[in-house]
C-alpha positions in Angstrom: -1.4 0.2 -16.8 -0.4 -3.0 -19.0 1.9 -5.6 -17.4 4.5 -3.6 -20.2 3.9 -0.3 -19.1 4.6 -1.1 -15.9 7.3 -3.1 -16.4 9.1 -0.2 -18.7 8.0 2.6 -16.1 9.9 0.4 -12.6 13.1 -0.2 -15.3 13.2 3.6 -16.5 12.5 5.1 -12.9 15.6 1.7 -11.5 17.7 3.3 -14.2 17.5 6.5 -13.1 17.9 5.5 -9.2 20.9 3.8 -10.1 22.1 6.4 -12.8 21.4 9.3 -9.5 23.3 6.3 -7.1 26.5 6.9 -9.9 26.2 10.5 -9.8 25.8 11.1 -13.5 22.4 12.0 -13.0 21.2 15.6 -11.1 18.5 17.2 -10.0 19.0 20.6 -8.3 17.2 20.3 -4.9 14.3 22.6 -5.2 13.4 20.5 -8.1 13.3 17.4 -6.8 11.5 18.5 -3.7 8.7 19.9 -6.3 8.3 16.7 -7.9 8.6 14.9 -4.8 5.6 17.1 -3.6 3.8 16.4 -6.3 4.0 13.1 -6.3 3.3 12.7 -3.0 -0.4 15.0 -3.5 -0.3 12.8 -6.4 -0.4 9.5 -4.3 -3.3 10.9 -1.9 -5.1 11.1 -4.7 -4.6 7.6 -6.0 -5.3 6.6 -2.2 -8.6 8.2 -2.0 -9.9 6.3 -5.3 -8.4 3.1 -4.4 -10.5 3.0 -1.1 -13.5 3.8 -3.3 -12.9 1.0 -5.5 -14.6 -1.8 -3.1 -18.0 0.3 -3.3 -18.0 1.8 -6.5 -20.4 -1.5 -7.6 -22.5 -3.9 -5.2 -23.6 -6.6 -7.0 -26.8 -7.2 -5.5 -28.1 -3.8 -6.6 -28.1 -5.2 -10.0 -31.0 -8.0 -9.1 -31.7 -11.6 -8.9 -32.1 -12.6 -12.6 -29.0 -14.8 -13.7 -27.9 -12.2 -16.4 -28.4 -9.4 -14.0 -26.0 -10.6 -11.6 -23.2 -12.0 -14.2 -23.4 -8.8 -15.2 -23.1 -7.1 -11.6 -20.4 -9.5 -10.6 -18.7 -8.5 -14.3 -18.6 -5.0 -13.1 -17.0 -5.8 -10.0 -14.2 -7.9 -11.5 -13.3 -4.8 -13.5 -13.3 -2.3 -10.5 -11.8 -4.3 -7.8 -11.3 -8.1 -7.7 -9.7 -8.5 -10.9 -6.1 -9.3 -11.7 -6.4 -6.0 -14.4 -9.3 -4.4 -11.8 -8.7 -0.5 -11.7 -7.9 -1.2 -8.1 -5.0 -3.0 -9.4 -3.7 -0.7 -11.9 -4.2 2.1 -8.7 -1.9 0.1 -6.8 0.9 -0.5 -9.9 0.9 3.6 -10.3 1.2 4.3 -6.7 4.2 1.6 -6.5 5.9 3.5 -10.0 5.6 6.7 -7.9 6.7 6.0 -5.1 9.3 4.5 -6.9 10.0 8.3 -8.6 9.8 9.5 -5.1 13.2 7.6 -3.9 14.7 9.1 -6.4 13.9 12.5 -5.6 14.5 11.6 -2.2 17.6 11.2 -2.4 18.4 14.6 -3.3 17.2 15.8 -0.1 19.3 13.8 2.2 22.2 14.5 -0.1 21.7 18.1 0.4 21.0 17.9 4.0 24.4 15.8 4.1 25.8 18.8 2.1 24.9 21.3 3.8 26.1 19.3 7.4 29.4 18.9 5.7 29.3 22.8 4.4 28.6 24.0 7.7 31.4 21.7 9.8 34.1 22.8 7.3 32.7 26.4 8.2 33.3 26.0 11.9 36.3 23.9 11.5 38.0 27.2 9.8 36.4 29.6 11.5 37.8 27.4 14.9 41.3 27.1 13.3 41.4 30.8 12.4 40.2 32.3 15.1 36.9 34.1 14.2 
């Protein structure tokens, strides 16, 4: 993911967080435990390859010759010790979706809070009513 890209995903996915924080933005709760799920399986995934990235190349396999080895150590920049390494650009998308995750997140404890609230009011009637 370019610096940009990443960038403009953490401001969209902020926006929304603080769009759902306002209340103008809803996601029925069944959704957003979907995509929360999703992401989550999502994440493993991204897990599992990042702890592949340290072996995917040794550098020594490619020999002793000068070029052989620039070129090993070339490979191994762009896999895992680079500052654009696919091991870096792992960790960016985990951090955008986990990011997506608080959001949908939040619609669980809201309902959960809901549905505490639903359910007090219930017995607070039924109490006062005499059921």
């Amino acid at each position: 993911m370019e610096p940009n890209d990443l960038a403009s995903s953490m401001i969209q996915w902020q926006s929304l967080s603080a769009q759902a924080d306002a209340g103008v933005l809803e996601i029925p709760e069944g959704v957003a435990f979907q995509c929360d799920e999703i992401c989550a399986a999502y994440i493993r995934h991204l897990q599992d390859m990042l702890g592949q990235t340290k072996s995917l190349v040794d550098v020594e396999a490619f020999g002793t010759l000068d070029s052989a080895r620039q070129l090993g150590e070339k490979f191994e920049r762009i896999a895992f010790s680079g500052d654009r390494s696919l091991r870096v650009v792992l960790l960016q998308h985990i951090e955008v979706i986990e990011l997506m995750r608080s959001v949908f997140k939040r619609y669980f404890d809201e309902a959960e809070y809901a549905d505490h609230r639903t359910l007090k009011s219930i017995a607070d009637v039924a109490a006062g009513t005499g059921m």
